[in-house]
N, C-alpha and C positions, 0 to 999 in steps of 0.2 A: 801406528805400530801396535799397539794396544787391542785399537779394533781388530786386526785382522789375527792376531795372537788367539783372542776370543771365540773365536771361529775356528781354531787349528784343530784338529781331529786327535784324539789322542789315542799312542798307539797301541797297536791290539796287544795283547798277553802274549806270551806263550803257551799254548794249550796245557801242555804238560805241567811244568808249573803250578798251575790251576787244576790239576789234573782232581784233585779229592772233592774237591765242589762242584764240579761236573759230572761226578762218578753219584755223587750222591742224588745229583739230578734224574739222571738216567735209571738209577734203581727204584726211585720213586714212581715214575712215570707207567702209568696204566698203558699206555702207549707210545712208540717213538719211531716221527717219521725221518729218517735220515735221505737227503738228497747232497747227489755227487755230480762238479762236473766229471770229465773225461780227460781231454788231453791238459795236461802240466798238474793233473790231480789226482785221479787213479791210476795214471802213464806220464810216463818221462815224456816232455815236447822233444820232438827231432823234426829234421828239416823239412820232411815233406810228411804229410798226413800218412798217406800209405805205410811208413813205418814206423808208425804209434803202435806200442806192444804193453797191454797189460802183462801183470807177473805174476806167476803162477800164485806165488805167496800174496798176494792181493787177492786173487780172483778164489782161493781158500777161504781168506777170510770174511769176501763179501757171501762164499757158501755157508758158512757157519751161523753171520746173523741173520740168514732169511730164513733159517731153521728155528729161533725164533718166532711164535704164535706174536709177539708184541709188535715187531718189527713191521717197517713197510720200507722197503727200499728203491730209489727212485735216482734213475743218472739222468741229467740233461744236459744236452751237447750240442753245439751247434753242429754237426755233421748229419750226416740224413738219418733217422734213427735203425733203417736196415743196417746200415754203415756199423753203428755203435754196439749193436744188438750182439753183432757179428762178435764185437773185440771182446766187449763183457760174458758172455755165454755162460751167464749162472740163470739157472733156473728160477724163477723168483724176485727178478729183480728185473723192474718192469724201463724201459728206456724210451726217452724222447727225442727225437730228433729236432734242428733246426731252433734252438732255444726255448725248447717246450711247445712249440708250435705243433709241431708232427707229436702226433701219438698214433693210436692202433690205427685209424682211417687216415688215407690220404691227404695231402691238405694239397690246394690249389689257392694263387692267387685269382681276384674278381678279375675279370675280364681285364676295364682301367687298365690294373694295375699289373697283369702280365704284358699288355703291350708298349709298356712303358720299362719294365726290367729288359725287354730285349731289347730298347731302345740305347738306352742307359748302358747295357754291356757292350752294345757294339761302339759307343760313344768315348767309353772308356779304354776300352780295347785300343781304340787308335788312338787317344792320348798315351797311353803306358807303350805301345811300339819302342823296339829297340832298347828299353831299359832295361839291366842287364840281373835278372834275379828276381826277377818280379814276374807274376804270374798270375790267371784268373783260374777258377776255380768253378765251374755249373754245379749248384748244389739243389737239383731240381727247380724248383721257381724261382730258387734267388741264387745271388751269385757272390763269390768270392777276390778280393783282390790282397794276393797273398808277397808277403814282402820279405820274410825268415829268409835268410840265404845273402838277401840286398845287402850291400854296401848300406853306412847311415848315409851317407848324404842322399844315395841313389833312393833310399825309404823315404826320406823326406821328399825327395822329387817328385815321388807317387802318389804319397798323400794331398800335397799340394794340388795336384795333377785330377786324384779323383774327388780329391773338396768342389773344383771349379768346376767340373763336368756336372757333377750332383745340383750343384746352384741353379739350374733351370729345372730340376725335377721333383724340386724340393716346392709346398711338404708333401708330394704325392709316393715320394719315396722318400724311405731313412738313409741315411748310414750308420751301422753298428762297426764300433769301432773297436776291436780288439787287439789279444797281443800279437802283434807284426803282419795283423789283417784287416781289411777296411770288409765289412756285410752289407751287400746293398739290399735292402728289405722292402718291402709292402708295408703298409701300417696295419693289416692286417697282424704280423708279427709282431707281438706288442713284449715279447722277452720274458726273461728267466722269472721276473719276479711277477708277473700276471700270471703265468703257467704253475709256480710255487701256490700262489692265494688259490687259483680251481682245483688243486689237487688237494691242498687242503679242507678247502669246502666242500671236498665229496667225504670224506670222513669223517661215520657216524661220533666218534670219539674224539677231543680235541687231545690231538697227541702234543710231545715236547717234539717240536721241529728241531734237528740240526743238517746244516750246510756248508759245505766245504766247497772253493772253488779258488783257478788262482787268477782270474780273468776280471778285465774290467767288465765285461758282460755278465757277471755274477753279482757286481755292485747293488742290482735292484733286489735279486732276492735277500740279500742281507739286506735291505734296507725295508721290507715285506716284514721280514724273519727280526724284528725289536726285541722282542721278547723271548728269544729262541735261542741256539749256540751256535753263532755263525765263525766261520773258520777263515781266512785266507791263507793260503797256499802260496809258499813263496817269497820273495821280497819286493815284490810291488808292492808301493803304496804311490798315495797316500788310499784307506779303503775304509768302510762302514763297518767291517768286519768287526769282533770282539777278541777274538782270539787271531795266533798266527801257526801256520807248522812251514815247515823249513823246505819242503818237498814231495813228492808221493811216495818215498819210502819212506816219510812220516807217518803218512796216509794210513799205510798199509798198518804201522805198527799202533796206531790210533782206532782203526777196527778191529785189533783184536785185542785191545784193553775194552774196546765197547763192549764186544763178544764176552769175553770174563764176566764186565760189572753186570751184564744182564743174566748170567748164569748165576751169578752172586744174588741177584735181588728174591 
């Protein structure tokens, strides 16, 4: 009991709380890259993707700190990044699609490994037949098995359902496993926290990284991001994150404290 005690993760803050020691980080900083997921952190999750709505009172404040000379703002989402581009529409704030995979060029899986995602979806497809809430998802090269809406036992049916399918494709495909959706990937797609370290290393200045996200798939760049202000979004746990906010109407009022403290510095 001990041993595993040892190991328990202890939990994040509350941002706000902490809010004057962060504040004071942020005015120091010659630089600061801030990266946002999307859905359940700049926008409330709802049932089906198509009706994810940023709020205008967010999408103000993300206009405010790219008016900022200091700032570099960065969302990545697993949605195709035309997709996200679409919902965020600030000028200045550059978007990634697919968990950082997709940027301004197209991305394609190798060969391999496209002939094996269509194998794999249609494999899937006819395991998940007939179960009632559940649904796939084409997100260009890779694909989605989406469960929000399911019943839990019927989620749990799916999961099982597309573990055992995956087991003969495995490790030539992943699965990204997020909230109430399973990503079946290329290893090409290597996630949020490899897409976080290149973005970083293209900037001449080492900025103070902060990152907010409320998905298990955001796990790796908080765990990239040691040194940085990582956020989780939410009440999941357990997470790496250091800090927590309650929702994206945190969100919203957490960028324009950020907005303030950098007018301030």
């Amino acid at each position: 009991m001990r041993g595993s005690a040892a190991h328990t993760r202890p939990e994040p803050k509350y941002l706000f709380d902490c809010w004057p020691k962060v504040a004071k980080s942020v005015r120091s900083a010659a630089r600061v890259a801030l990266f946002l997921d999307f859905d359940g952190t700049l926008a409330p999750l709802r049932m089906r993707p198509e009706q994810v709505r940023m709020s205008v009172g967010t999408r103000r404040a993300l206009e405010r700190l790219v008016r900022d000379p200091r700032m570099e703002v960065r969302v990545l989402s697993g949605r195709r990044r035309a997709d996200v581009e679409k919902r965020v529409a600030v000028r200045g704030v550059r978007c990634f699609g697919l968990h950082g995979w997709e940027g301004s060029a197209p991305v394609t899986p190798e060969a391999g490994s496209a002939k094996l995602l269509r194998e794999a979806r249609r494999q899937v497809r006819r395991g998940l037949a007939g179960l009632h809430g559940i649904w796939i998802e084409k997100k260009g090269p890779i694909f989605a098995v989406h469960a929000r809406g399911a019943g839990e036992s019927t989620a749990r049916n799916a999961g099982s359902i597309v573990r055992e399918v995956m087991r003969s494709f495995t490790p030539d495909l992943h699965i990204l496993r997020g909230n109430h959706v399973w990503e079946i990937t290329p290893p090409e797609m290597r996630g949020k926290g490899a897409a976080v370290r290149t973005l970083l290393g293209r900037m001449s200045v080492a900025p103070l990284a902060l990152y907010l996200g409320d998905d298990t798939t955001d796990e790796s760049a908080f765990s990239v991001l040691r040194h940085g202000i990582t956020v989780v979004v939410g009440a999941r746990r357990p997470t790496k994150a250091t800090f927590a906010l309650r929702g994206p109407r945190e969100v919203r009022l957490f960028l324009e404290k950020l907005a303030r403290e950098l007018r301030r510095a």
